[in-house]
C-alpha positions in Angstrom: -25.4 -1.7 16.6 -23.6 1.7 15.9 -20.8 1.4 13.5 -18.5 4.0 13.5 -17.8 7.2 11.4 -14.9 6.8 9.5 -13.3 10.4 9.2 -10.4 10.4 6.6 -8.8 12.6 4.0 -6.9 12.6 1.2 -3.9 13.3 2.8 -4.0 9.9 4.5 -3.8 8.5 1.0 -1.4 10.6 -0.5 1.0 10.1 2.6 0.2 6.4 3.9 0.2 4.5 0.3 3.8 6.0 -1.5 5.2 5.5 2.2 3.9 1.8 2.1 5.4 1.5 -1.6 8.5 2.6 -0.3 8.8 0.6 2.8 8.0 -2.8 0.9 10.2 -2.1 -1.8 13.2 -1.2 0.5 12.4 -4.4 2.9 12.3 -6.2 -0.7 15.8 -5.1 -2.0 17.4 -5.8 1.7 15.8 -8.7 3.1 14.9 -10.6 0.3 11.7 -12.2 1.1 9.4 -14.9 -1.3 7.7 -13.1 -3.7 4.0 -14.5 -2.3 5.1 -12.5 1.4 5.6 -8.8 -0.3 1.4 -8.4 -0.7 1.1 -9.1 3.0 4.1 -7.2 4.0 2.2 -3.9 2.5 -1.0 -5.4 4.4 1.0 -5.4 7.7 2.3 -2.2 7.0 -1.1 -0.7 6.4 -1.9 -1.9 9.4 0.5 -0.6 11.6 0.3 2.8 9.9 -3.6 3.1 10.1 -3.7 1.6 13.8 -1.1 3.8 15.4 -0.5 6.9 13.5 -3.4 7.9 11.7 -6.4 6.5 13.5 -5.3 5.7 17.2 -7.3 5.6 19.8 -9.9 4.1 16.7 -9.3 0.3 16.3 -11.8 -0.7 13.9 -11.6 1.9 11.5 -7.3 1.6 11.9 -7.8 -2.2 11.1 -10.5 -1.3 8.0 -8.4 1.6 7.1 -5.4 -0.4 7.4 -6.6 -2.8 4.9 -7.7 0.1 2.8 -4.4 1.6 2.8 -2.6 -2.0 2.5 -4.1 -2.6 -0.5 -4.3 0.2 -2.5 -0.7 0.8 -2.2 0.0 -3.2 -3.4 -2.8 -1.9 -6.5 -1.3 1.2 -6.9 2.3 -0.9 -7.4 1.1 -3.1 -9.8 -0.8 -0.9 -12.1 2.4 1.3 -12.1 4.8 -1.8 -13.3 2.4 -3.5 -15.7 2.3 0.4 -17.0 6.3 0.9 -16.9 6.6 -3.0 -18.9 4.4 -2.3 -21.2 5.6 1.3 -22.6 9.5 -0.6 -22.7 7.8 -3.2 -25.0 6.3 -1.0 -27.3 9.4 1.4 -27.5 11.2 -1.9 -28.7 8.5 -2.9 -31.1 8.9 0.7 -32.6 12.7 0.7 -33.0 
């Protein structure tokens, strides 16, 4: 069984995971969905991204990158907000 070469580059990561941040928090403020949904809302958009822009013609690595991409942006989110809560806590402890 051959598995395939992934070929990537960082520019897939700097471009695909802020666009996913964006595009969850914007379907977030308008739609409204249940807080559980938004993780698999940045999944599906990795998905979509990985499959028909930046590996087409490639299905398995789209739907491994896709995941990849998915993910690392929900991370990437939630590293940033427990960072953001965190300073604004200790500014109040201090004053």
């Amino acid at each position: 069984m051959n598995l395939p070469i992934i070929h990537t580059n960082i520019w897939d990561a700097i471009i695909a995971i802020p666009i996913i941040i964006l595009i969850t928090q914007i379907i977030k403020l308008t739609l409204k969905p249940p807080a559980f949904l938004v993780p698999n809302i940045a999944v599906i958009l990795g998905l979509l991204i990985s499959i028909f822009i930046s590996h087409r013609g490639h299905l398995v690595v789209g739907i491994f990158m896709g995941f990849f991409y998915g993910y690392a942006a929900i991370g990437n989110y939630a590293s940033l907000k427990t960072t953001v809560l965190a300073y604004r806590r200790q500014r109040e402890i201090v004053e």
